[in-house]
C-alpha positions in Angstrom: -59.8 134.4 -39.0 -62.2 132.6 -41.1 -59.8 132.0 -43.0 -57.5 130.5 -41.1 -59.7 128.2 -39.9 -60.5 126.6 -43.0 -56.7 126.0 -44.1 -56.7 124.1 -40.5 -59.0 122.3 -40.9 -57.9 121.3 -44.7 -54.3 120.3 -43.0 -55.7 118.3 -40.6 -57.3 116.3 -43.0 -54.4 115.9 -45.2 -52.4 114.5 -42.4 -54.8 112.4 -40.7 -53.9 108.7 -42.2 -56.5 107.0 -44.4 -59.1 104.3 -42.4 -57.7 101.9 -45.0 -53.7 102.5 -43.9 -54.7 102.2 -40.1 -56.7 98.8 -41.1 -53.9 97.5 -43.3 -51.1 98.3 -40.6 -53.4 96.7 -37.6 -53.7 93.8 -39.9 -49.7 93.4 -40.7 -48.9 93.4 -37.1 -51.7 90.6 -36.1 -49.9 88.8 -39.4 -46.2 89.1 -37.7 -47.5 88.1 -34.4 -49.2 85.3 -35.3 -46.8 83.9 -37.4 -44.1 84.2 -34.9 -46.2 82.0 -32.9 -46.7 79.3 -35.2 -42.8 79.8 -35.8 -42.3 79.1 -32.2 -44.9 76.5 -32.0 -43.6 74.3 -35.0 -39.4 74.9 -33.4 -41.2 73.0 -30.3 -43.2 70.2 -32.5 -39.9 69.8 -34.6 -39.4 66.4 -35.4 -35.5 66.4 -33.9 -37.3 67.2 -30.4 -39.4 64.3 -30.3 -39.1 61.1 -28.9 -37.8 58.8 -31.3 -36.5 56.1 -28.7 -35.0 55.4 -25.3 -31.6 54.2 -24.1 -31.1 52.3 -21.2 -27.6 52.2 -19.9 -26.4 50.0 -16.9 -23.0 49.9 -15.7 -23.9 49.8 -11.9 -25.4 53.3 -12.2 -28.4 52.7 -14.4 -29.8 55.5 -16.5 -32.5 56.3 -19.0 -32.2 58.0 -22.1 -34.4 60.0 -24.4 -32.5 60.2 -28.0 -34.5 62.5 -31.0 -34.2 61.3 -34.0 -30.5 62.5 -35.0 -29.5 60.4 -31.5 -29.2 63.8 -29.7 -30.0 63.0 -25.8 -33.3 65.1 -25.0 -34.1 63.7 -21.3 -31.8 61.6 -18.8 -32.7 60.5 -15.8 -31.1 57.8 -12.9 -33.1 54.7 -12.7 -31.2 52.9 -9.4 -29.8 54.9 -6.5 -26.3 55.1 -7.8 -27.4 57.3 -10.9 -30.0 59.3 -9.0 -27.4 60.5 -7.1 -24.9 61.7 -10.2 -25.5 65.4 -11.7 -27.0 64.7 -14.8 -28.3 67.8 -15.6 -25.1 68.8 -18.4 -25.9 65.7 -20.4 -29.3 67.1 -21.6 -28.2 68.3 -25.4 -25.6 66.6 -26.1 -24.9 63.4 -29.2 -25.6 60.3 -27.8 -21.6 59.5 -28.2 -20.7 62.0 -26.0 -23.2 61.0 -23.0 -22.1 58.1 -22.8 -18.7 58.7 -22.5 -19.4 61.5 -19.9 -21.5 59.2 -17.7 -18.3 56.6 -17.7 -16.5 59.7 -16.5 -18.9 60.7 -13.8 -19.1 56.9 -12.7 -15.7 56.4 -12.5 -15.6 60.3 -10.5 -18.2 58.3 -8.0 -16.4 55.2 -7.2 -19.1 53.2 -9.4 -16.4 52.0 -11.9 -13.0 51.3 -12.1 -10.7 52.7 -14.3 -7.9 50.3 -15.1 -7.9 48.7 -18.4 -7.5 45.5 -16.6 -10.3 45.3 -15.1 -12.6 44.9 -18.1 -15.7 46.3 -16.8 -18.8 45.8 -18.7 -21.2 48.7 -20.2 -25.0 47.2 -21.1 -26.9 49.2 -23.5 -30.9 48.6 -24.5 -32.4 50.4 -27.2 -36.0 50.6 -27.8 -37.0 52.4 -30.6 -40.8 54.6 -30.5 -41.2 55.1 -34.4 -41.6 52.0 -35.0 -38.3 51.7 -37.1 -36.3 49.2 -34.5 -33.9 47.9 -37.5 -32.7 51.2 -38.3 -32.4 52.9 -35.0 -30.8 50.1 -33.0 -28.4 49.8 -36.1 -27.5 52.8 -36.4 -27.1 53.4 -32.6 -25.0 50.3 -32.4 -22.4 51.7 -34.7 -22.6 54.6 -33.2 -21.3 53.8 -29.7 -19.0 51.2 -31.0 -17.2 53.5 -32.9 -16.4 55.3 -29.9 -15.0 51.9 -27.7 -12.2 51.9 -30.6 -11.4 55.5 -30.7 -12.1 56.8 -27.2 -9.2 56.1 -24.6 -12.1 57.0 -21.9 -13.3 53.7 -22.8 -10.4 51.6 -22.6 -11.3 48.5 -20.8 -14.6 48.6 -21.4 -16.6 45.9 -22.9 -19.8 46.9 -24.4 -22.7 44.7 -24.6 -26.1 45.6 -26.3 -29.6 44.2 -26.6 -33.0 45.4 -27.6 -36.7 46.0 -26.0 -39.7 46.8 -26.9 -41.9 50.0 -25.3 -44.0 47.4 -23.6 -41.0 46.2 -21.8 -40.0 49.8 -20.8 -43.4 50.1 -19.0 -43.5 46.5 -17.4 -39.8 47.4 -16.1 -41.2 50.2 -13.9 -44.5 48.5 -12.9 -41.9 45.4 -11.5 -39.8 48.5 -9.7 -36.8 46.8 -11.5 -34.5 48.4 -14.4 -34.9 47.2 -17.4 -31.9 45.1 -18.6 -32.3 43.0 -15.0 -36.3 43.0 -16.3 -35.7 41.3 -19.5 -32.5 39.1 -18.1 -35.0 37.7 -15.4 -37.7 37.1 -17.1 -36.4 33.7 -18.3 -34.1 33.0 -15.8 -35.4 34.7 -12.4 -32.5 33.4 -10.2 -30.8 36.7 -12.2 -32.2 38.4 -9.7 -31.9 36.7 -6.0 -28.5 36.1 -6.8 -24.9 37.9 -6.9 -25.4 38.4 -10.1 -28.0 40.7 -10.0 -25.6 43.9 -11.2 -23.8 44.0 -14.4 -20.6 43.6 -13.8 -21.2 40.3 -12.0 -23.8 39.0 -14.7 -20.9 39.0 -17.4 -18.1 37.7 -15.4 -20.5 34.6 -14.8 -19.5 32.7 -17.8 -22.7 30.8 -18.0 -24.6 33.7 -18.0 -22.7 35.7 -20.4 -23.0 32.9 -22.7 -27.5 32.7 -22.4 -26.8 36.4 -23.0 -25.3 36.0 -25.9 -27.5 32.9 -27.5 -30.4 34.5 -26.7 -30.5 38.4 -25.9 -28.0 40.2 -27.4 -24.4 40.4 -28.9 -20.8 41.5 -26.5 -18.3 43.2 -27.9 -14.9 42.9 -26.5 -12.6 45.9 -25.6 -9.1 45.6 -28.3 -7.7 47.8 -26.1 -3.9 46.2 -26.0 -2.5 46.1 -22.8 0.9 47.9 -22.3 3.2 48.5 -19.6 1.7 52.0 -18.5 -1.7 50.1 -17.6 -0.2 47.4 -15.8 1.6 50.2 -13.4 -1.6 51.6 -12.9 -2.4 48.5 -11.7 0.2 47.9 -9.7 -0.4 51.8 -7.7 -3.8 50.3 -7.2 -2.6 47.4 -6.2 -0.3 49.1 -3.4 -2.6 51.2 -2.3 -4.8 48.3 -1.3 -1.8 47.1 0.8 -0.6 44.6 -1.7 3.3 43.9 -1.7 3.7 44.8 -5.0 7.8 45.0 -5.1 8.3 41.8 -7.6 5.9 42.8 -10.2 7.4 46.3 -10.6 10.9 44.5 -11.0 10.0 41.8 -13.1 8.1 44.9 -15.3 11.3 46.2 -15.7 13.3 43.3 -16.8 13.8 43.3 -20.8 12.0 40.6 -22.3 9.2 40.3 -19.8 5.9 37.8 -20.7 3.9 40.7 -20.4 0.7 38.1 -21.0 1.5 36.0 -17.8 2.3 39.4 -15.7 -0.9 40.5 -16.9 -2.7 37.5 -16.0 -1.2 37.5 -12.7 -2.0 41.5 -11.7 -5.2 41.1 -12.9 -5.9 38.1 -10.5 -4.6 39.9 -7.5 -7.2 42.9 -8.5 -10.3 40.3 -8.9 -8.8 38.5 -5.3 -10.0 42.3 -3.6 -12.7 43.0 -5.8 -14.1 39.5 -4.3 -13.1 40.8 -0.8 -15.2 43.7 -1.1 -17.9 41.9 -2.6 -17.9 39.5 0.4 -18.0 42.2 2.8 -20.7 44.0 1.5 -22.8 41.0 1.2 -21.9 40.3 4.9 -23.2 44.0 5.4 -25.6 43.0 3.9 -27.2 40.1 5.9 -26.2 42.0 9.0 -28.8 44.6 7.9 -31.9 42.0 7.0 -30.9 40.8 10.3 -31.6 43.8 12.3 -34.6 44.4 10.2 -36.0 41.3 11.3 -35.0 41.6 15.1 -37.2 45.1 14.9 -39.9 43.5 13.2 -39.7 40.8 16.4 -39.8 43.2 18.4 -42.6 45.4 17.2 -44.5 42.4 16.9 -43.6 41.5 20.8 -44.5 44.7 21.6 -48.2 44.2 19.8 
């Protein structure tokens, strides 16, 4: 029995693991663990997921942007009414390129734009750049989305206009509750802001205006987009559906040797003759509201 006892023993100790194994395996899984996590911290500190610059883009809808450094959108958000109300939330990840062609599409979805190619609607884009190299990312960005007004048809009709800021102008945007293109616009010309004007579209259909912008803030560049006969029936549906007799301009469409300049011309000023209309009566809607306000604010003060 003896014996026995001794041979157990003697196997016990052979199998038991050395201190120095069980110290040297402790200290490979603290090594894997702690390297994972300075693996995962670093993939969060990567430089593609920080902030190289913002994007303001203002087509009615007005958004912020937050591009990385490969112009990859890392943070959107509405800065007006009209964008807070759009689902944003599929933009986050994707190229800069992409973005903005999805938020013309979600616009357009919303009623914020129109689609026709005649209506030459205007996209304003502000870069400010955080790294401190402005040339090169408002260059690059530049070509970026222009390259996209020639080869996207989403686009066609569009006019793209682009200027830049500085990070100081981001933050004096928000303190004046304004967005930051009507910010900068304003700050030399204020009337920008108490009149008409006051939303993209308007500012460059006013001639004037479009001209200070280009002297002075930033550069426009014109949709090539040719127009054909498909975009002038498109028109012409939009036209009808608005209750416009639109019988003559179908026919004289389809006669062979058409001025298709001068039909163009004409369509197009029937479709500015009801965008007017609509602007008029939401202005009137408009006053009719500030009116009320200030028969309540009688009152209340009556009342007092």
């Amino acid at each position: 029995m003896d014996e026995d006892r001794v041979f157990a023993k003697i196997e016990k100790k052979i199998n038991k693991p050395p201190r120095m194994n069980r110290t040297f395996s402790l200290a490979m899984v603290s090594a894997t663990v702690l390297l994972a996590l300075l693996l995962g911290m670093a993939r969060l500190l990567s430089p593609m997921d920080v902030v190289a610059g913002v994007v303001t883009v203002d087509l009615n809808p007005s958004l912020r942007i937050e591009l990385s450094k490969d112009y990859t959108v890392l943070n959107i958000s509405g800065v007006n009414a009209e964008a807070q109300s759009m689902d944003l939330t599929s933009l986050k990840g994707l190229p800069i390129q992409e973005a903005l062609m999805e938020i013309v599409r979600l616009s357009i979805e919303a009623g914020y734009l129109d689609p026709l190619a005649l209506t030459s609607d205007y996209i304003l884009i502000t870069t400010v750049s955080y790294d401190g190299n402005d040339q090169t990312f408002n260059l690059d960005l530049k070509k970026l989305l222009s390259k996209i007004q020639t080869e996207s048809p989403s686009l066609d009709g569009f006019n793209l206009a682009f200027m830049r800021a500085q990070k100081q102008d981001l933050q004096d945007a928000d303190d004046s509750d304004l967005p930051l293109w009507l910010y900068l616009l304003s700050k030399n010309n204020p009337d920008v802001i108490s009149s008409p004007t006051s939303t993209v579209q308007n500012y460059f259909e006013d001639e004037d205006l479009r001209t200070e912008f280009e002297n002075e803030y930033g550069e426009v560049l014109e949709d090539d987009h040719e127009i054909d006969k498909e975009d002038l029936e498109e028109a012409l549906d939009e036209l009808e559906e608005q209750g416009v007799d639109v019988n003559d301009y179908r026919r004289r469409l389809a006669t062979s040797g058409v001025d298709l300049n001068a039909l163009t011309s004409e369509i197009r000023a029937q479709l500015n003759r009801i965008d007017d209309d609509d602007d008029e009566e939401v202005s009137h809607e408009d006053d009719e509201n500030e009116n009320d306000d200030d028969d309540d604010d009688d009152d209340e003060e009556d009342d007092d």
